[in-house]
Residue, then its C-alpha position, 0 to 999 in steps of 0.5 A: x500500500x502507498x504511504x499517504x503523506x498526512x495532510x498539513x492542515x490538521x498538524x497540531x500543538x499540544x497545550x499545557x497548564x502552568x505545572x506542565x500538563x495538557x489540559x483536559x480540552x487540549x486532549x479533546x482537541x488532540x483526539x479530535x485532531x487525529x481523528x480528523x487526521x485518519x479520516x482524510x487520510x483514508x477519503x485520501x487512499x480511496x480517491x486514489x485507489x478509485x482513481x487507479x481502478x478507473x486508470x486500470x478500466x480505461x486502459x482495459x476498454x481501451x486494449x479490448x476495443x482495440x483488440x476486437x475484429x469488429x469496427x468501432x467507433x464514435x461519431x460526434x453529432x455536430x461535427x460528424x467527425x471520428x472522436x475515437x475507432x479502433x484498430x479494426x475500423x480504421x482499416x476498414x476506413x482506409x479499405x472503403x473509404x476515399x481518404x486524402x493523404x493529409x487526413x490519414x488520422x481516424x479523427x481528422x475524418x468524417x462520418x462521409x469519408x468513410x463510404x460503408x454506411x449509407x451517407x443518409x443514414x446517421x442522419x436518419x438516426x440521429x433525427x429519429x433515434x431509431x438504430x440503422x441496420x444492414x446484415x451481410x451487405x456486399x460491398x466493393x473494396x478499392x481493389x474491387x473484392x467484394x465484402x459482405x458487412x454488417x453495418x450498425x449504427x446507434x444513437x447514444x445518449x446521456x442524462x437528460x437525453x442529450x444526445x452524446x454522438x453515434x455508435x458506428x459498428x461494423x462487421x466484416x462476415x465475408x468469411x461466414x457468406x463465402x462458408x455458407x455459400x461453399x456449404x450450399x454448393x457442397x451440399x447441391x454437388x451431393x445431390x447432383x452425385x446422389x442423383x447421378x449414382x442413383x442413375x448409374x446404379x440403377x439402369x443396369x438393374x433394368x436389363x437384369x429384372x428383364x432377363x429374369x422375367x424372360x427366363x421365368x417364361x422360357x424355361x422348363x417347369x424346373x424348381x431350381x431354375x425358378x428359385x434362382x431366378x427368384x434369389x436374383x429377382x430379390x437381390x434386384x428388387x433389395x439392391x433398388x430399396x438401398x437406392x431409394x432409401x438414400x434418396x428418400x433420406x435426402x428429401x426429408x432431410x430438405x424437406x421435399x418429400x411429398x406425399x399423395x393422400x386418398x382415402x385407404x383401409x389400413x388392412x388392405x395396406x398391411x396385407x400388401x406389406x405382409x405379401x412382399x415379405x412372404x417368401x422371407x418368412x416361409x425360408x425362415x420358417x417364421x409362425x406369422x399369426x393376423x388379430x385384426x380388431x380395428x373396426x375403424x380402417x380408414x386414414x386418409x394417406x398415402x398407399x405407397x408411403x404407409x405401405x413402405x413403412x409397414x413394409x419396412x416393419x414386417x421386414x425389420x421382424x423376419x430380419x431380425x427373428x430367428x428360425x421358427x420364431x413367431x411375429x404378430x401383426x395386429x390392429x386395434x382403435x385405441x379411440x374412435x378417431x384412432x387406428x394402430x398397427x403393430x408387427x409384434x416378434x419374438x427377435x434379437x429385441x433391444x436393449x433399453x438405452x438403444x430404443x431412442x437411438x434407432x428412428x435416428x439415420x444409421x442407426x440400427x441399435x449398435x455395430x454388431x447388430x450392422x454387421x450381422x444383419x447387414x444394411x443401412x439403417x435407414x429404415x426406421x428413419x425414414x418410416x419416422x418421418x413419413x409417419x410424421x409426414x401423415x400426422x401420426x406416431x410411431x413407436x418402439x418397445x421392448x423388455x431387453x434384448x433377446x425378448x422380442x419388439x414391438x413397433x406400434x403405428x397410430x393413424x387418424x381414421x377417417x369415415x368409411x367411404x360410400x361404395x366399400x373399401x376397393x382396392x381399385x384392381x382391374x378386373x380380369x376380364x377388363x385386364x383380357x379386353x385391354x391386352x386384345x385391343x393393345x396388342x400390335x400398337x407401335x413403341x418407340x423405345x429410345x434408350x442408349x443402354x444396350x442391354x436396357x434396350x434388349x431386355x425390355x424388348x423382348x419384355x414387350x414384343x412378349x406382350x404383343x407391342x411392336x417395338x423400334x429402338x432408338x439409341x440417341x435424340x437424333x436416332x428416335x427424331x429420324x425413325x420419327x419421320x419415315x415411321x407412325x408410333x403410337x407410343x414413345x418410351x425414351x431415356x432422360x440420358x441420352x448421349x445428344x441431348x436429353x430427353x426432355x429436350x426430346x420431347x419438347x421437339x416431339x410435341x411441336x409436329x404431334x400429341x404423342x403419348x410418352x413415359x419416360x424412364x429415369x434412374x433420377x427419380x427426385x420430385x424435380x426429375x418427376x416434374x421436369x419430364x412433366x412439364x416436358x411433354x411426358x405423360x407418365x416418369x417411371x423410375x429405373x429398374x422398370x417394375x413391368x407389371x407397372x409398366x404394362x399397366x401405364x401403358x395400358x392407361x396410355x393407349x387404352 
């Protein structure tokens, strides 16, 4: 601690009587003296420490604003000069401004010299009080880089309201926009690689389904044949599941997934499921037993999406139940307004800490659980948020591993609608009709896959269509010319040109019904070849029981 000098106003002489002793009032006053003395002695040490801790703060704010990446600075509100800036908007002063040599001193200049803030805005602030405000405005530097600032200005007043000047802020995000701006290109980059692996993947599937399906109708009555024919056929259909699952988890993650909604029976849906499943259960010997207690079936939803999640369930139990085991699926109306749909096994189960971990992408439990059974884990994901989609809940439960699962469905019902259920399946003798009036119609087949072509021509000719192929745009243009087609079928990827560009040129001579096949197979592709010209967009590898049918609708 300092030593404080006592202040020489309160030195003071002793007084004695006549035998040499202070008398009683001068001890008093001596007292008092001293008294006085430490009192201003300590009023002296606090002035000084108040006055070095104000020095400390000063020196503090003036090292932390000096310090800060961000531009500060004080304009007064007569003059419009700079009273004080850091470090940091002097720079940008000198970047953006237009500064003659002489006035190189941040105080020296004005509020205009400096062109980042509009020149009319401090005005504005000043007059009204309100504070000025521009996130991630671009601005050109002197050398004609483009920055991306935030700019704030802050009308500051003091007692009395008087106004003290304006708090000029700014701070340079171009580092955080061109991030951004990177991430939105990484993020469209894997989309487009998304989009064409799913093409490249999936168009070499198509030739294969064909041959299986052409092979099922040559070959003698031999079991064997079939169930290999079989083997590959599922192989086909699981490897375009994987495919789709990576492109379904990419709509939902961007919020485009987009659902078609009718009113259907949630038992039509679920023994749909329950028939893509039945080979897998019958090799594995699985007892599947059917309560169906719900009276009130009916949601509004959409068919294909609710039965992919059923699907995925009633698969997710034969995958995971061992030989001879037993899955339950059965319904029930909790509520009038309320259906539920539960696939109830007696499989590997899960483990308690697990159950909030496997609606999550790539999840399935833990690592070992990924290595025996093998897949993506994307499943249960994707079946969470199309439940989500339809306003539902879906839910798992299970004592433990080793004791089964049981994944629960809620839907809201709705009233039954007039006419009965229908499941809208042609009848047979429509199905004869329609094949005897199509049969010898002339397809244009348009596609620069070789085995592609191949496999669905034979498909068709089977089937009684006449078919010409086409390997390019210029190809199918010129057959167009010399030949009469009563249908097109073409490929988006052509080597020339696109198929879309195809088929605008097709729509300017003639009213040509058109499907066109893609393994891109976004909303975007389905819209884009709409907005074409094409009728119908079906996706790569063909199911060709759906693609009888469309042309069926096309032609008939």
């Amino acid at each position: 601690m300092a030593v404080v000098e006592q202040p020489k106003a309160l030195a003071y002489k002793p007084v004695h009587d006549l035998l040499g002793r202070m008398t009683l009032l001068t001890a008093w006053l001596v007292a008092l003296t001293a008294v006085f003395a430490w009192l201003g002695s300590r009023f002296y040490q606090r002035q000084m420490e108040s006055k070095q801790r104000l020095e400390r703060e000063v020196v503090f704010n003036e090292k932390m604003l000096a310090n800060m990446p961000s531009g500060i600075a004080f304009v007064d509100p007569t003059s419009r000069r700079f009273l004080h800036a850091n470090d940091a908007f002097a720079r940008m002063a000198e970047r953006f401004g237009d500064l003659p040599a002489s006035r190189r001193d941040i105080t020296e200049i004005t509020y205009d010299d400096v062109k980042i803030a509009p020149p009319g805005a401090i005005e504005r602030v000043l007059t009204f009080g309100t504070p000025f405000q521009l996130t991630e405005q671009p601005l050109k530097d002197k050398t004609g880089m483009t920055h991306f600032l935030d700019i704030n200005l802050l009308r500051l007043q003091g007692a009395q309201e008087t106004i003290q000047g304006v708090l000029y802020l700014v701070e340079d995000k171009t580092r955080d926009v061109t991030l951004r701006q990177e991430l939105i290109a990484a993020d469209a980059a894997k989309d487009q690689f998304l989009a064409l692996l799913s093409h490249e993947l999936r168009s070499p599937l198509t030739p294969v389904i064909a041959m299986v399906g052409e092979l099922e109708a040559e070959v003698p009555d031999s079991q064997p044949v079939k169930e290999a024919l079989e083997v590959v056929r599922r192989n086909v259909e699981l490897e375009a599941r994987l495919i789709d699952d990576l492109l379904d988890v990419t709509r939902i993650s961007k919020g485009k997934l987009q659902l078609s909604f009718e009113t259907i029976c949630v038992h039509q849906i679920l023994q749909r499921a329950y028939e893509i499943c039945r080979k897998e259960v019958e090799a594995k010997n699985l007892e599947v037993e059917f309560h169906f207690r719900a009276a009130h079936t009916h949601v509004e939803g959409d068919p294909a999406r609710l039965q992919q999640v059923f699907w995925n369930l009633i698969k997710n139990s034969v995958k995971f139940t061992p030989e001879r085991g037993r899955i339950t699926i059965e319904t029930l109306n909790p509520a009038p307004d309320k259906i539920e749909a539960r696939v109830i096994d007696t499989g590997i189960g899960i483990e308690q800490e697990k159950i909030d971990k496997i609606f999550n992408a790539f999840e399935q439990g833990q690592a070992e659980i990924t290595r025996r059974f093998g897949g993506l884990g994307l499943g249960l994901a994707i079946s969470k948020a199309l439940i989500d989609a339809h306003g539902g809940k879906i839910r798992a439960q299970s004592p433990g591993k080793d004791q089964g699962a049981t994944f629960s469905v809620e839907l809201n019902t709705v009233l039954t609608p007039i006419g009965g259920d229908g499941d809208g399946e042609d009848q047979p003798a429509d199905r004869e009709a329609e094949g005897t009036v199509l049969k010898h119609r002339r397809v244009l087949l348009v596609d620069d896959h070789y085995d592609t072509c191949i496999g669905m021509k034979r498909m068709l000719e089977r089937h009684g269509y006449e078919i010409t192929v086409a390997h390019s745009a210029e190809q199918a243009v010129e057959k167009m010319r010399t030949q009469d087609f009563d249908l097109l079928i073409s490929d988006i990827g052509l080597p020339d040109r696109s198929g879309y560009e195809l088929m605008r040129q097709v729509r300017l001579k003639k009213d040509l019904p058109a499907i066109a096949l893609s393994g891109f197979g976004s909303e975007q592709d389905v819209n884009q070849a709409r907005e074409a010209g094409f009728s119908e967009h079906l996706t790569k590898p063909i199911n060709f029981e759906r693609l009888e049918k469309t042309i069926q609708n096309l032609l008939s």
